[in-house]
VEXGU-959578 format. One line per 8 residues: number of its first residue (from 1); their letters; for each residue y, x, z of C-alpha. Coordinates in Angstrom, 3 decimals. Each point is the difference from the previous one (the first is absolute). Last residue first. Layout:
REM VEXGU-959578
NUM> a> Y,X,Z ~ ...
REM end
This chain:
REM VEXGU-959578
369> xxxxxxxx> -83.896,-19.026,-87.616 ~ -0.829,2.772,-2.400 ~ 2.022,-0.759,-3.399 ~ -2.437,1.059,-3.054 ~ 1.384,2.632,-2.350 ~ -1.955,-0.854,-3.120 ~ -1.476,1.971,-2.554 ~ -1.032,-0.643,-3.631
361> xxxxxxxx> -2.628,0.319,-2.252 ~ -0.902,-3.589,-0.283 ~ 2.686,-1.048,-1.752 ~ -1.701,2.404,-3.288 ~ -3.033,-1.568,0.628 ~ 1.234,-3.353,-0.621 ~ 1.669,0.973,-3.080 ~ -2.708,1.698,-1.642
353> xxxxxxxx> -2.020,-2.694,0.840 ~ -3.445,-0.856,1.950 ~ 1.171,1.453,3.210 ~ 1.489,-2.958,0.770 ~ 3.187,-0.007,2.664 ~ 0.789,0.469,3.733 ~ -2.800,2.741,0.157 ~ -0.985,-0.030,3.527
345> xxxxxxxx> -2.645,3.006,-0.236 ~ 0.438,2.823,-3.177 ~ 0.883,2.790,2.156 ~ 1.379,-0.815,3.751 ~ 2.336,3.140,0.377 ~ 1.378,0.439,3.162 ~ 3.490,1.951,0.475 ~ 0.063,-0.855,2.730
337> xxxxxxxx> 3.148,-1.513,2.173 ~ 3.087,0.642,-0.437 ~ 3.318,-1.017,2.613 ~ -0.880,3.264,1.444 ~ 0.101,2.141,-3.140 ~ 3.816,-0.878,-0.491 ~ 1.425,-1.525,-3.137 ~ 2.516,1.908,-1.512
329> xxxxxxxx> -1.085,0.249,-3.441 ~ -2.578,3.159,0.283 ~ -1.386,-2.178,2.326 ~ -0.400,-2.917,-2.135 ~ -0.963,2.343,-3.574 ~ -3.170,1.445,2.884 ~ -1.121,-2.880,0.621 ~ -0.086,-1.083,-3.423
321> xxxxxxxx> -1.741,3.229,-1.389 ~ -2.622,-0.971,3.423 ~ -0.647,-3.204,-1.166 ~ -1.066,0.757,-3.646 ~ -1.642,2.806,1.244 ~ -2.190,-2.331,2.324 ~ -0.630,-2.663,-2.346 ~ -1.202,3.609,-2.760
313> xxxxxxxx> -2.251,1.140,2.986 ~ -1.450,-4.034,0.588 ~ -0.723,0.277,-3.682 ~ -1.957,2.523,-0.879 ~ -2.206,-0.560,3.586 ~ -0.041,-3.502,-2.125 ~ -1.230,0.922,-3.154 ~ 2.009,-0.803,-3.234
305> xxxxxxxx> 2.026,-3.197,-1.287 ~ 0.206,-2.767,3.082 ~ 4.119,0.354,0.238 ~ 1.752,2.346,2.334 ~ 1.578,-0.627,3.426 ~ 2.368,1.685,2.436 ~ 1.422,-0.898,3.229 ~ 3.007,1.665,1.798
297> xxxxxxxx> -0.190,-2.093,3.539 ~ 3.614,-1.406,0.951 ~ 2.357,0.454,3.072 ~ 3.379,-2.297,0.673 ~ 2.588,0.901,2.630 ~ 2.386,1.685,-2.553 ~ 0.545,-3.230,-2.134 ~ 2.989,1.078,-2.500
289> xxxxxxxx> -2.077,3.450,-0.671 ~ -3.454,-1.132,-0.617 ~ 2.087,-2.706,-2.490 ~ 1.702,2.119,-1.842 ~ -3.087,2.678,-0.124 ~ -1.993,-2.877,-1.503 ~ 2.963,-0.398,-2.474 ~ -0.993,3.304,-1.114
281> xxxxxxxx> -3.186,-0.391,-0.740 ~ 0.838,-2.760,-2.358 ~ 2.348,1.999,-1.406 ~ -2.834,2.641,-0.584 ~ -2.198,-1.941,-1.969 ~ 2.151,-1.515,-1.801 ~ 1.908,3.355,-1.201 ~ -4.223,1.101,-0.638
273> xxxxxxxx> 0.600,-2.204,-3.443 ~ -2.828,1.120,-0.039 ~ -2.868,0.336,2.260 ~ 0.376,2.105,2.894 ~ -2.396,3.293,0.801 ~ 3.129,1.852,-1.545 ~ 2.862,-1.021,2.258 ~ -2.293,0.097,3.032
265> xxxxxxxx> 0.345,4.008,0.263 ~ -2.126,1.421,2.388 ~ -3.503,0.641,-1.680 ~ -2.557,0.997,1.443 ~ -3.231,-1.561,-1.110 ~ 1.123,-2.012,-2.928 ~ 2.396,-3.271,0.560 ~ -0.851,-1.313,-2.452
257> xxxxxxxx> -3.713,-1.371,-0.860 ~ 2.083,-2.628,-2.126 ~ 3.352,-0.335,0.282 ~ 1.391,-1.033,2.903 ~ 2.136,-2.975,0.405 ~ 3.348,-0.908,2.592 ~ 0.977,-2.977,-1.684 ~ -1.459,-2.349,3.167
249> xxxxxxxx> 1.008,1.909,2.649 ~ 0.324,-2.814,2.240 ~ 1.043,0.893,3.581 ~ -3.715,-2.260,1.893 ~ -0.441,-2.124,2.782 ~ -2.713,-0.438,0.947 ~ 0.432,-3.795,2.676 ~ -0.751,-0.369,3.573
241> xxxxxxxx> 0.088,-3.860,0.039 ~ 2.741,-2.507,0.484 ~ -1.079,-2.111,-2.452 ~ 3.105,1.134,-2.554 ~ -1.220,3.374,0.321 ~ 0.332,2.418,2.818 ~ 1.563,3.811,0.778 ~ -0.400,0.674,3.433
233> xxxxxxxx> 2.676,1.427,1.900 ~ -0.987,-1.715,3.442 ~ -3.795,-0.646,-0.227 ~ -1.226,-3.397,-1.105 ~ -0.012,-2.529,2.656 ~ -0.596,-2.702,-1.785 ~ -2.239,0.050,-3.267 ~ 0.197,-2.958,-1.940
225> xxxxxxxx> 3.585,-0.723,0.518 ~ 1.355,-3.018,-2.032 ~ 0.447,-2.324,3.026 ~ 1.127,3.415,2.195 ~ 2.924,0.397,-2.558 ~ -0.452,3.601,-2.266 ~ 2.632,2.446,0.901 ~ -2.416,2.396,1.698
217> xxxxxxxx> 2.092,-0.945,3.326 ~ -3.953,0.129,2.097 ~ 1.552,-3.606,1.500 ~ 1.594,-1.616,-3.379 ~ 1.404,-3.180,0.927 ~ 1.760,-2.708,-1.946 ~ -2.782,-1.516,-2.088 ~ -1.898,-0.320,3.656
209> xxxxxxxx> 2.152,-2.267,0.590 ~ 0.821,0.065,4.062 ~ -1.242,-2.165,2.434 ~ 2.649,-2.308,1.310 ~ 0.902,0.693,3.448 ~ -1.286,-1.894,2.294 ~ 2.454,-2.178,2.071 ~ 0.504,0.703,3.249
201> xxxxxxxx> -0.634,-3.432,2.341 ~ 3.661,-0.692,1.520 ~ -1.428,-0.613,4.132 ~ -0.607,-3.868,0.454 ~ 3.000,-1.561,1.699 ~ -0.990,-0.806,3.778 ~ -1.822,-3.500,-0.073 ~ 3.032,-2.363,1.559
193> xxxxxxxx> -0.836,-1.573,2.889 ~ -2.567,-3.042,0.561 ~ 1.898,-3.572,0.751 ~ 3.062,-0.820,1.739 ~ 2.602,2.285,1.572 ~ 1.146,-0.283,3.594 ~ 3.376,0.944,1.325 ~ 0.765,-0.090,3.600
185> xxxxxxxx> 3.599,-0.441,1.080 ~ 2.707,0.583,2.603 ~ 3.343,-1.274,-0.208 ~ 3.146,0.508,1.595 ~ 3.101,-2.066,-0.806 ~ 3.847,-0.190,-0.032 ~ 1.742,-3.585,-0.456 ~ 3.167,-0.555,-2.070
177> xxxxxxxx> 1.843,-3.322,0.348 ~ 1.367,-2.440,-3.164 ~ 2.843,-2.851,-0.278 ~ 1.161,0.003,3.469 ~ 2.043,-3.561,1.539 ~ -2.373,-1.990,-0.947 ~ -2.470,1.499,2.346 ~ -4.048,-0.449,-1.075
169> xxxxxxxx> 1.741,-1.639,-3.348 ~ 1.626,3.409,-1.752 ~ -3.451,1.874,-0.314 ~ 0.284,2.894,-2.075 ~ -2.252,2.177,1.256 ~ 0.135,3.809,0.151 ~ -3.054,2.151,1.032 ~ 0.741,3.421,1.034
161> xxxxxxxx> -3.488,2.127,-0.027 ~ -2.010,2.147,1.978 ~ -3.670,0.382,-1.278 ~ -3.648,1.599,0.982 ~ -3.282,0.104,-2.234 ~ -3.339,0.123,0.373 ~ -2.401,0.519,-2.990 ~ -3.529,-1.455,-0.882
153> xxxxxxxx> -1.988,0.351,-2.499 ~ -1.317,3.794,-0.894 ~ 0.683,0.260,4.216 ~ 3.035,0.958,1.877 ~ 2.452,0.172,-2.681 ~ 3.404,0.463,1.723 ~ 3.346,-2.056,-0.421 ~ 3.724,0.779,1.244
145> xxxxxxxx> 2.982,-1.898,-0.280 ~ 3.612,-0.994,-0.900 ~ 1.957,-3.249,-0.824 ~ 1.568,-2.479,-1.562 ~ 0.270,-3.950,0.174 ~ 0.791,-3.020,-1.770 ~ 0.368,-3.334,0.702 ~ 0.897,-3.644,-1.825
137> xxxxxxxx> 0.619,-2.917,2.083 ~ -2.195,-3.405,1.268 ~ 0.229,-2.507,1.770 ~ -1.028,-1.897,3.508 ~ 3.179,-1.253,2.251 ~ 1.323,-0.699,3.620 ~ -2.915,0.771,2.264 ~ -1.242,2.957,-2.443
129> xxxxxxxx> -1.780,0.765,-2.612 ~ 0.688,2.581,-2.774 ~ -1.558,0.600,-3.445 ~ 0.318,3.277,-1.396 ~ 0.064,1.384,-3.585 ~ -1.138,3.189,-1.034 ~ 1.460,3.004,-1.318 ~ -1.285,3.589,0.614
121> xxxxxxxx> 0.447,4.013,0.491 ~ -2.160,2.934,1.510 ~ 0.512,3.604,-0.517 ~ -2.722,2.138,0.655 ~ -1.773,2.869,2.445 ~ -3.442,1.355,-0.823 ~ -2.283,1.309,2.424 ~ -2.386,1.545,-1.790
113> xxxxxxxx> -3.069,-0.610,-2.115 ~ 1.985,-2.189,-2.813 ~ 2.051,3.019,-0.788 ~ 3.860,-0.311,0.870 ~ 2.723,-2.341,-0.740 ~ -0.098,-3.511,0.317 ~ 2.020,-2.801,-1.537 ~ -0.626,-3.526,1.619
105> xxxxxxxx> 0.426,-3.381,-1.375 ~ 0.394,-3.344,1.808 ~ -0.512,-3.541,-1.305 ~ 1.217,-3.240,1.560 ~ -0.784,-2.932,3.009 ~ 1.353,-0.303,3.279 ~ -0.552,-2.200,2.518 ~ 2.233,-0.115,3.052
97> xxxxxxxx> 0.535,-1.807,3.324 ~ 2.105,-0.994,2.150 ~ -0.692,-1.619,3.478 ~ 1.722,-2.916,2.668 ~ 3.041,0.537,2.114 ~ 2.610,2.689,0.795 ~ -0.482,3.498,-1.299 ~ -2.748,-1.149,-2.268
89> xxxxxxxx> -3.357,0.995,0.645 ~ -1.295,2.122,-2.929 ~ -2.836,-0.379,-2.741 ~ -0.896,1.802,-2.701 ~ -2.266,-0.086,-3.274 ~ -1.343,2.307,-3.264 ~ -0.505,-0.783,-2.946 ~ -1.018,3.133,-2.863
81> xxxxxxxx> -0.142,0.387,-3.798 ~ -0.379,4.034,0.202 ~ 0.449,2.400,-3.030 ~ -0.396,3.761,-0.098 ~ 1.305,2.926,-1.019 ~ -0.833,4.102,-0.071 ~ -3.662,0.338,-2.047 ~ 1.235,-2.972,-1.538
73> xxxxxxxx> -0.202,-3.711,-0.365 ~ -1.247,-0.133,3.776 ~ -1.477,-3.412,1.262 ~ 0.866,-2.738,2.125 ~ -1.035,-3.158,2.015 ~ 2.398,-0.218,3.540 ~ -0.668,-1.547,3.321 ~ 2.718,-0.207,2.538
65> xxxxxxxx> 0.664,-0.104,3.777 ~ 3.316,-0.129,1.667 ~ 0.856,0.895,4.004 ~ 3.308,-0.404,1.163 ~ 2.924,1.561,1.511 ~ 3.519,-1.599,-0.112 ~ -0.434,-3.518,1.530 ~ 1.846,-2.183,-1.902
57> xxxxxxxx> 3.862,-0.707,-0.672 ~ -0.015,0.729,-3.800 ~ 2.750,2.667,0.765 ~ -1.919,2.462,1.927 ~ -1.821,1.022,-3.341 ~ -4.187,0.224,1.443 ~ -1.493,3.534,0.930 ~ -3.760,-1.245,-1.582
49> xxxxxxxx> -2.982,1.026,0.902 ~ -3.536,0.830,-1.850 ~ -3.089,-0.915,-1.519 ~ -1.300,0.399,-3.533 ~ -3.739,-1.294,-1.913 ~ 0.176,2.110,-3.271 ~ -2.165,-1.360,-2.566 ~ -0.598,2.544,-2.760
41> xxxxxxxx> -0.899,-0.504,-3.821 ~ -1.550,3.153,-1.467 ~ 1.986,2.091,-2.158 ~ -0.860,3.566,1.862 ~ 2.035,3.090,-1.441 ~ -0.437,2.603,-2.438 ~ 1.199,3.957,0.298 ~ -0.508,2.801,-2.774
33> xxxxxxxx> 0.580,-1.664,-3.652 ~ 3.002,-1.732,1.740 ~ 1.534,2.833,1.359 ~ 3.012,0.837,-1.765 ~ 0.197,-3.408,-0.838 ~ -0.090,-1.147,3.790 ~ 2.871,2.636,1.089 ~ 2.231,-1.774,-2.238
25> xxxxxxxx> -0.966,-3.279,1.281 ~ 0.348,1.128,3.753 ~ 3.271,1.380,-0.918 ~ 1.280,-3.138,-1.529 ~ -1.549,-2.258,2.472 ~ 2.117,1.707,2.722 ~ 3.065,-0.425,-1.908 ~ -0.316,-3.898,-0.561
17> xxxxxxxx> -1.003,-0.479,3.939 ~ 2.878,2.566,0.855 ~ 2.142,-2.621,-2.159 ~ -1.292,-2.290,1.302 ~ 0.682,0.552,3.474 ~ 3.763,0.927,-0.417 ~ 0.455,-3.099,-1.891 ~ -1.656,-2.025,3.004
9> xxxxxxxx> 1.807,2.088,1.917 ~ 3.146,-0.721,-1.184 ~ -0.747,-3.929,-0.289 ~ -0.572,-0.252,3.498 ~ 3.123,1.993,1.113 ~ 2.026,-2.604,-1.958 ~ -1.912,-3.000,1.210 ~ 0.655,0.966,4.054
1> x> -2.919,0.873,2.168
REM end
């Protein structure tokens, strides 16, 4: 083969080689976190047969055998340092031979359980023998072939190739020839194979702070919740727990033994300034109005002065003129409760003092939960 056509294929070649690798290395980071490939160390015993350059004057097919010590680099290239030898009959008298020493890579494509084709390219250097002179010249060859796993360590693999050598002592008058090949192989890896990557282990979540949660959503945080799992609606205190809750009528005061046994009119039974009084009933009606899903329990109390069957009628007047002022306000009967009187029980002050006495004649509208 003439120089010039050499050196176009060879540029050819690589750049099919370069182009190839590309792709495969494009396709490997898409799929790195997926695929994985076996780094052992290989020895690849090879035979095959030579169709020898007519020009070098020797017989034209012959047998070669090789050994070559590798490994892949990547899930789609690896790396050989290989020797391998021939010898022909010369076409007049005596032998030549051939040992060659260099490094090959190969580019695959495919997965590693198929049959996976690649690109194959090397240098070496060859030392000749033969009746007239022993040396040695650089070499370099390209070619194509296939490869299948057959085991979890040990691979086959077929090649064609162009081998160019440029030897310008075996004829003085040529400076190189080009030889084709075909080359079988068996690749076997050393040592145990790879473990198979350990499935991702899921990490636990973190358990969540129980300052940040509020399961029975009474909008107190399950660490300061004393009661979980109150009802829905339920009116609680700072622990959590069910909690009375109470509109204050605090201001709202009844004279003594007022009011008397039928009377309607709270403005009366009121001590004065009875304006007090009665604004502060009032802005319960604000507030019964602005939250229409709430419903109280009209209470009334007296102080400890006088007999109790006395008292528990006057608690119960007391409640029902109150009642009554609500609904006559707006308010409607079926958010109310009672009215229940409770006489002189639950006093929320002494009943030693005027003053004491006088807050506890009152009433209450307590908030049902």
């Amino acid at each position: 083969m003439k120089r010039k056509g050499l050196f176009l294929l060879i540029g050819l070649a690589l750049g099919g080689v370069g182009a190839v690798h590309a792709q495969d290395t494009a396709g490997d980071t898409a799929s790195s976190t997926s695929s994985s490939y076996d780094g052992r160390w290989y020895i690849a015993p090879t035979v095959g047969g030579y169709y020898n350059d007519t020009d070098r004057n020797t017989n034209s097919r012959q047998v070669y055998y090789g050994l070559g010590f590798g490994k892949f680099i990547s899930n789609n290239a690896s790396i050989d340092i290989f020797a391998d030898r021939t010898k022909r009959d010369n076409d007049g008298v005596g032998h030549w031979s051939n040992n060659s020493y260099g490094v090959a890579a190969r580019f695959y494509a495919g997965a590693w359980d198929a049959w996976r084709p690649y690109l194959l390219a090397g240098v070496m250097g060859s030392y000749h023998h033969n009746p007239s002179d022993n040396g040695w010249s650089p070499a370099a060859e390209l070619g194509v072939g296939v490869s299948k796993t057959i085991t979890d360590s040990s691979d086959v693999r077929v090649e064609a190739g162009y081998r160019y050598d440029w030897d310008d002592k075996t004829v003085s008058k040529n400076n190189g020839y080009g030889d084709w090949f075909l080359g079988f192989s068996i690749v076997s890896r050393f040592g145990a194979p790879p473990a198979a990557p350990a499935a991702p282990v899921a990490v636990a979540p973190a358990a969540p702070d129980c300052s940040t949660l509020d399961s029975d959503g009474d909008g107190v945080n399950d660490c300061d919740d004393k009661c979980p799992n109150t009802p829905a609606g339920t009116i609680v205190g700072p622990d959590g727990c069910p909690q009375k809750v109470v509109i204050d009528l605090r201001g709202v005061n009844f004279k003594f033994d007022r009011p008397k046994k039928g009377e309607k009119n709270i403005g009366p039974s009121l001590q004065e300034p009875t304006s007090e009084s009665l604004g502060v009933l009032d802005q319960a009606v604000d507030t019964l109005q602005r939250y229409p899903q709430v419903k109280v329990m009209v209470a009334g109390y007296t102080d400890s002065v006088g007999k109790d069957a006395y008292n528990q009628g006057l608690s119960e007047r007391r409640s029902k003129i109150v009642y009554d002022y609500l609904t006559a306000h707006g308010i409607g009967a079926d958010r109310l409760e009672g009215p229940v009187g409770h006489g002189k029980n639950n006093p929320i002050d002494t009943n030693d003092t005027a003053e004491g006495r006088a807050r506890n004649r009152r009433t209450e509208l307590q908030v049902q939960q």
